[in-house]
C-alpha positions as CSV (number, residue, x, y, z in Angstrom):
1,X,0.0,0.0,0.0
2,X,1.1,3.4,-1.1
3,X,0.8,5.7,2.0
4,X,0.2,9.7,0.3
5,X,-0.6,11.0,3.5
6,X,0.5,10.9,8.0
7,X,0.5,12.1,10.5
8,X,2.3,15.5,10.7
9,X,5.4,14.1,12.3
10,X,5.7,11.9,9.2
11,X,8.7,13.1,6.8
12,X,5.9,14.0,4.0
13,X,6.8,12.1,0.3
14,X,5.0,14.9,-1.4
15,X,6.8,19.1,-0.5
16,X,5.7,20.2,-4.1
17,X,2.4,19.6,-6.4
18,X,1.8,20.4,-9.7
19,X,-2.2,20.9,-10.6
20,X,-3.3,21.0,-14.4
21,X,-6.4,22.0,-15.3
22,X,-7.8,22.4,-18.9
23,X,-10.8,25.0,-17.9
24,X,-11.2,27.1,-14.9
25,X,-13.0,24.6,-12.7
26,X,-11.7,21.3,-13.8
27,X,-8.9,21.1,-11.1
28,X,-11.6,21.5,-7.9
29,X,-14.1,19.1,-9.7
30,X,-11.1,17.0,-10.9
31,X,-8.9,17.1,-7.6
32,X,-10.4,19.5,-4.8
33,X,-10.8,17.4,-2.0
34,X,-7.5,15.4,-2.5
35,X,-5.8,19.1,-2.2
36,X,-7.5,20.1,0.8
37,X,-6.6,16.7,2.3
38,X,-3.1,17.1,1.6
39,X,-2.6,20.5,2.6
40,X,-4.5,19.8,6.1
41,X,-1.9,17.0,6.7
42,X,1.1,19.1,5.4
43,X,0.4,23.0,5.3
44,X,4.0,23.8,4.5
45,X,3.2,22.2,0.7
46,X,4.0,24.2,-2.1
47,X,1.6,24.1,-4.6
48,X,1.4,25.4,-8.4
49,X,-1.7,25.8,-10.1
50,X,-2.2,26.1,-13.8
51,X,-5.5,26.8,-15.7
52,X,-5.4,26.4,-19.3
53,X,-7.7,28.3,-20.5
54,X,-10.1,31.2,-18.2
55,X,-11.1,35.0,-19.3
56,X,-13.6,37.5,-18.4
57,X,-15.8,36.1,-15.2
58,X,-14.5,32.5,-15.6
59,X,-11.0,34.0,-14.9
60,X,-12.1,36.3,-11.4
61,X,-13.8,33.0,-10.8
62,X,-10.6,30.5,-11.5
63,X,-8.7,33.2,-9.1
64,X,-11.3,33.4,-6.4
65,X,-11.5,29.4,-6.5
66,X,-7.8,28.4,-6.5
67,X,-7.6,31.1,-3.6
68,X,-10.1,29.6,-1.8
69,X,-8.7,26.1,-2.1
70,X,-4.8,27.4,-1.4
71,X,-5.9,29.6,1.4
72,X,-3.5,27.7,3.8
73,X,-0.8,27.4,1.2
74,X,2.2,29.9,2.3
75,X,4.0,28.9,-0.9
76,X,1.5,29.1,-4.1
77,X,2.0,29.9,-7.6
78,X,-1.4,30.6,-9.3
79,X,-1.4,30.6,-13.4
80,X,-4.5,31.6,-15.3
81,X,-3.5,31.4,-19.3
82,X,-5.8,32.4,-22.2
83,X,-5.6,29.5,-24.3
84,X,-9.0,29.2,-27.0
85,X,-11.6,27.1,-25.3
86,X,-12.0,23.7,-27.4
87,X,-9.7,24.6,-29.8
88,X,-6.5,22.9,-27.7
89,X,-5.5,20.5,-30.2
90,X,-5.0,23.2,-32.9
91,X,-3.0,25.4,-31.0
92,X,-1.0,22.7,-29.7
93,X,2.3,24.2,-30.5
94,X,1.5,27.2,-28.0
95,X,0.4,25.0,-25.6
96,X,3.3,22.5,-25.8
97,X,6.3,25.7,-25.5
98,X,4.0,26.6,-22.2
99,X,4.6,23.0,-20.9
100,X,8.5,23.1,-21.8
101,X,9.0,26.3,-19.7
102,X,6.8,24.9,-16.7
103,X,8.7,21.8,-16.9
104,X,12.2,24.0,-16.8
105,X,10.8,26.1,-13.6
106,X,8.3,23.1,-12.0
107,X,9.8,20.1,-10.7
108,X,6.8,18.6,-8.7
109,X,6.7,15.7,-6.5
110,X,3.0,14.8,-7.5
111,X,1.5,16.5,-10.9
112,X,-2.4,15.8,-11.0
113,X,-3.7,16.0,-14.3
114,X,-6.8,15.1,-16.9
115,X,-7.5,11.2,-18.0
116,X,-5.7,10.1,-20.5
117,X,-9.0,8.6,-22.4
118,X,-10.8,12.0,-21.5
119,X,-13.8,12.6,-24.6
120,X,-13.1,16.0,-24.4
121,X,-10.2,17.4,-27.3
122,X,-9.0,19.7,-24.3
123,X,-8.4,17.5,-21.4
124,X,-6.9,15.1,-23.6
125,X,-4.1,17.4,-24.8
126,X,-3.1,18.5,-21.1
127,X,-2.5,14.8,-20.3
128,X,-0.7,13.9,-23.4
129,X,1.5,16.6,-23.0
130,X,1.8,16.4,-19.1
131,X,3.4,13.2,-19.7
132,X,5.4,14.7,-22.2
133,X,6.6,17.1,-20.2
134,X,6.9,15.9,-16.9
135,X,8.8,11.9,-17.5
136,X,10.2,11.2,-14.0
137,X,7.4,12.9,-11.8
138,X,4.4,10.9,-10.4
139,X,1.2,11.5,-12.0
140,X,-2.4,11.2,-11.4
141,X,-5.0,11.5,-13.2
142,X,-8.3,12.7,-12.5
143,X,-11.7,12.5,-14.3
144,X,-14.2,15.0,-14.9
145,X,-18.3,14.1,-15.0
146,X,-20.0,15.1,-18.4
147,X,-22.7,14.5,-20.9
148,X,-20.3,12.8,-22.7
149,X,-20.2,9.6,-20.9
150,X,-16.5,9.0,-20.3
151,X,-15.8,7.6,-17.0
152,X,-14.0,4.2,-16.4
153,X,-12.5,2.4,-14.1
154,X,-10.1,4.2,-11.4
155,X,-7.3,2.6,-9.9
156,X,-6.2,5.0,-7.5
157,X,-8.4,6.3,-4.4
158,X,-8.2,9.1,-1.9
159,X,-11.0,9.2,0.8
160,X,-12.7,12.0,2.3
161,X,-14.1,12.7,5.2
162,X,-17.5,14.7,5.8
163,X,-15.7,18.1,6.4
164,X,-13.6,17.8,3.4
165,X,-16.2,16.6,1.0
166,X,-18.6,19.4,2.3
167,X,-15.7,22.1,1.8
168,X,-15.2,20.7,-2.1
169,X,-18.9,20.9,-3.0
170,X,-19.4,24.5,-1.1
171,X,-16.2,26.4,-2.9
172,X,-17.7,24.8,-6.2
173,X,-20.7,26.4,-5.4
174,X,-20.1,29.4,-4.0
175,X,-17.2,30.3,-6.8
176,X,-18.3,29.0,-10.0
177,X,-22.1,30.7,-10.6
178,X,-21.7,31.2,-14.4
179,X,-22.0,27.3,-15.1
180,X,-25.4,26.8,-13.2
181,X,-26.6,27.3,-16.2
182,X,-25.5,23.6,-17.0
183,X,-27.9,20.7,-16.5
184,X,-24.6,18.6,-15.0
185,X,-23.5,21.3,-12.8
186,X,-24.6,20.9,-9.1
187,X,-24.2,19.4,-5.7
188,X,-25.8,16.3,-6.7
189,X,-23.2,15.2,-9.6
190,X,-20.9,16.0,-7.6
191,X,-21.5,14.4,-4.8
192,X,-22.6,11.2,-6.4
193,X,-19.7,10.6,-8.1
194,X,-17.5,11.3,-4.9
195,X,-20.1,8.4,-3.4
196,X,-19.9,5.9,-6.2
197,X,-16.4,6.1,-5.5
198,X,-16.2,5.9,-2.2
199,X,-18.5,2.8,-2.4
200,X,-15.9,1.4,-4.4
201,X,-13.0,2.1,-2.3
202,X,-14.6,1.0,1.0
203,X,-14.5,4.9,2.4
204,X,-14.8,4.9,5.7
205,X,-16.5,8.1,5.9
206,X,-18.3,7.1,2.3
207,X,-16.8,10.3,0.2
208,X,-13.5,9.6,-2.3
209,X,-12.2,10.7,-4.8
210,X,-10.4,8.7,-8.1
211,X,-7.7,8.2,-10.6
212,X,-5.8,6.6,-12.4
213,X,-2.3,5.8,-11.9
214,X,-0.4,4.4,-15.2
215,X,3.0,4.1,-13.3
216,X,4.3,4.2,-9.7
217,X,8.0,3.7,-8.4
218,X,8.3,2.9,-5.0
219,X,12.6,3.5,-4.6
């Protein structure tokens, strides 16, 4: 068993994290609660956040969110870029120099990232080139719920507790208003799919989050 997280005596495998994000709310829907966790257990984490692609209100709310969610964090570097919005695979030669000059200032101990097998063209290109960019780091990846129909079969689980859950679905809440408009955006995707997994992870508090983990090096 891989232990991610202890007690706060524990010598901590993880100082630095990397979070990718595609759109301006994919990271807390993607990751949230695994970052709170983490930064509970070990507020002395750095942390740098990257959004792909955020302007106008969805950028004051990607600010207000990764704030929110870094609050703690004494050491945080937060990146909002203006990448076009479902046009990722045809700028890819903008978006690829980006990832070579993160991955000449970043070197993370954990990089969280989109699925691989991701249905939409956007997330898909920030995990190819994640891996691309980042070949001796350990990377999850996390999945995003959509009308798509995409999700598989996780082999990676972090559990939540109540509190944590409950802070993950109120900051998506409370910072990202202009998707209400969205028949899949609202506490109860959310928190179903934190419960599916967690039923399939044997949570002991019922809440968890999933990904997938393609390789691990224990040294």
């Amino acid at each position: 068993m891989m232990k991610l997280i202890g007690n706060h005596q524990d010598n901590h495998t993880f100082r630095r994290i990397l979070c990718l994000g595609a759109h301006s709310d994919d990271i807390e829907i993607g990751c949230g609660g695994t970052l709170l966790k983490l930064i509970d257990h070990c507020p002395e984490i750095e942390v740098d956040w990257v959004v792909f692609s955020a302007t106008g209100h969805r950028k004051e709310e990607a600010l207000a969110s990764a704030n929110s969610f870094l609050k703690p964090v004494n050491k945080k570097n937060i990146v909002i870029k203006e990448f076009r919005e479902r046009f990722f695979p045809y700028i890819g030669i903008e978006i690829k120099e980006f990832f070579d000059q993160l991955s000449k200032n970043c070197s993370p101990d954990l990089v969280l990232t989109h699925y691989r097998n991701d249905l939409h063209q956007d997330h898909r290109l920030i995990s190819e080139l994640t891996w691309n960019a980042f070949r001796n780091h350990m990377i999850l990846e996390y999945e995003i719920p959509k009308y798509d129909g995409d999700l598989g079969n996780p082999n990676f689980f972090i559990h939540l507790d109540a509190f944590t859950y409950r802070r993950k679905i109120d900051y998506l809440m409370q910072h990202f208003q202009t998707q209400f408009n969205k028949q899949w955006f609202d506490e109860e995707t959310f928190s179903s799919i934190l419960r599916l997994r967690g039923i399939e992870s044997n949570a002991p508090d019922k809440y968890a989050e999933a990904f997938y983990c393609r390789k691990a090096i224990l040294m």
